[in-house]
C-alpha positions as CSV (number, residue, x, y, z in Angstrom):
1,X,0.0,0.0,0.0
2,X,2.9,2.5,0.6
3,X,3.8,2.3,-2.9
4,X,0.1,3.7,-4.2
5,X,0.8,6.9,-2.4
6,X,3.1,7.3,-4.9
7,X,6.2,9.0,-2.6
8,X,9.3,8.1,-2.4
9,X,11.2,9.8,0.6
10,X,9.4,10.4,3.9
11,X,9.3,12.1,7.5
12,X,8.8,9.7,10.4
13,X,7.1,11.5,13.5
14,X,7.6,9.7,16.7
15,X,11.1,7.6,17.7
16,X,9.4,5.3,19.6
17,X,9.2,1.2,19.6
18,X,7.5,1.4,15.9
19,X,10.2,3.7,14.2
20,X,12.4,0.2,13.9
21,X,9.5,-1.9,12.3
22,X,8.7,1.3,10.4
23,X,12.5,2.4,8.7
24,X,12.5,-1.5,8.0
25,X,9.5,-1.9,6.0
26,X,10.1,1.4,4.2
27,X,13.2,0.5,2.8
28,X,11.9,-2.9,1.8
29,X,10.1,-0.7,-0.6
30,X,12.8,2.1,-2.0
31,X,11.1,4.4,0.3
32,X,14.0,6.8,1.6
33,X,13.2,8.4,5.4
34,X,15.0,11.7,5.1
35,X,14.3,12.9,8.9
36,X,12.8,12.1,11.8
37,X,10.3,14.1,14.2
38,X,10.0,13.8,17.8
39,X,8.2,15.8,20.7
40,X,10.9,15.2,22.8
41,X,13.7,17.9,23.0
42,X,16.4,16.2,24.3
43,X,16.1,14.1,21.2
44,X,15.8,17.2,18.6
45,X,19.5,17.7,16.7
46,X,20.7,13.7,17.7
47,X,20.8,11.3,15.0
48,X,18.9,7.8,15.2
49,X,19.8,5.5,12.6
50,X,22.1,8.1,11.2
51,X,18.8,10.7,10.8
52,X,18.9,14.2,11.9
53,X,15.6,14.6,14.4
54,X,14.0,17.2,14.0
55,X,11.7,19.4,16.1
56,X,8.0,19.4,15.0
57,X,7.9,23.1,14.3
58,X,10.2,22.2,11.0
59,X,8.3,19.5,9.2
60,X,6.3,21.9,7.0
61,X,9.6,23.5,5.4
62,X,10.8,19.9,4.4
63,X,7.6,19.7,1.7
64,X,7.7,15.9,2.8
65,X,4.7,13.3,3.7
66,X,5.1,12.4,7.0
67,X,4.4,8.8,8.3
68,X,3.6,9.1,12.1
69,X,5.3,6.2,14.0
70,X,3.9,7.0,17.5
71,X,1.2,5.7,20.4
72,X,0.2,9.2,20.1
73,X,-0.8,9.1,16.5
74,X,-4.3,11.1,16.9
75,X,-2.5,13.9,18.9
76,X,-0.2,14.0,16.5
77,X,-2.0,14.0,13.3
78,X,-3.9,16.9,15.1
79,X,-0.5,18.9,15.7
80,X,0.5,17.9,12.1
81,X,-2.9,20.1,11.0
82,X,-1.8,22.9,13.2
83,X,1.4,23.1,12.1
84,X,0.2,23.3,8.3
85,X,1.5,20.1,7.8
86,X,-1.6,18.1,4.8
87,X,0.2,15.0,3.6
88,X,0.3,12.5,6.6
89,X,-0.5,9.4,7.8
90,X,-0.4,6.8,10.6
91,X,1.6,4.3,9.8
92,X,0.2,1.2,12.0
93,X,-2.7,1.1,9.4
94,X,-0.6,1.7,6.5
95,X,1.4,-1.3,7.8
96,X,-1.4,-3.4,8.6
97,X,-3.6,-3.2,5.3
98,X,-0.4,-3.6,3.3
């Protein structure tokens, strides 16, 4: 199912338990995460997996989908509006109906 959204290169929001499952499955695919989005400050600047994190405030400048990887998906999809942010998705149900 990735592949019919037609993108190739994503933002991940949330480095949580599901960001693993979630970098694996993309690159099964040719699907390319170019950063990563967390809540947490302490994480914002570090690199996970060898991927600048982000703070949340920067995803709409990227021009990226973003694939939320978190418990926390509604809150977050309802920050993602706020913050300007229209291509997104939770990626448990992308996973699961794929």
């Amino acid at each position: 199912m990735i592949g019919e959204f037609g993108f190739t290169e994503v933002v991940l929001f949330g480095t949580g338990g599901l960001l693993e499952h979630a970098m694996s499955r993309l690159a099964e695919r040719g699907v390319k995460v170019s950063y990563l989005v967390d809540n947490n400050p302490d994480k914002h600047g570090q690199k996970i997996f060898g991927i600048e994190v982000l703070k949340p405030e920067r995803i709409a400048a990227t021009g990226l989908p973003v694939l939320i990887t978190s418990m926390w998906a509604r809150d977050i999809a309802m920050q993602l509006r706020s913050l300007g942010v229209e291509r997104y998705a939770d990626f448990s149900y992308v996973s699961d109906f794929d």
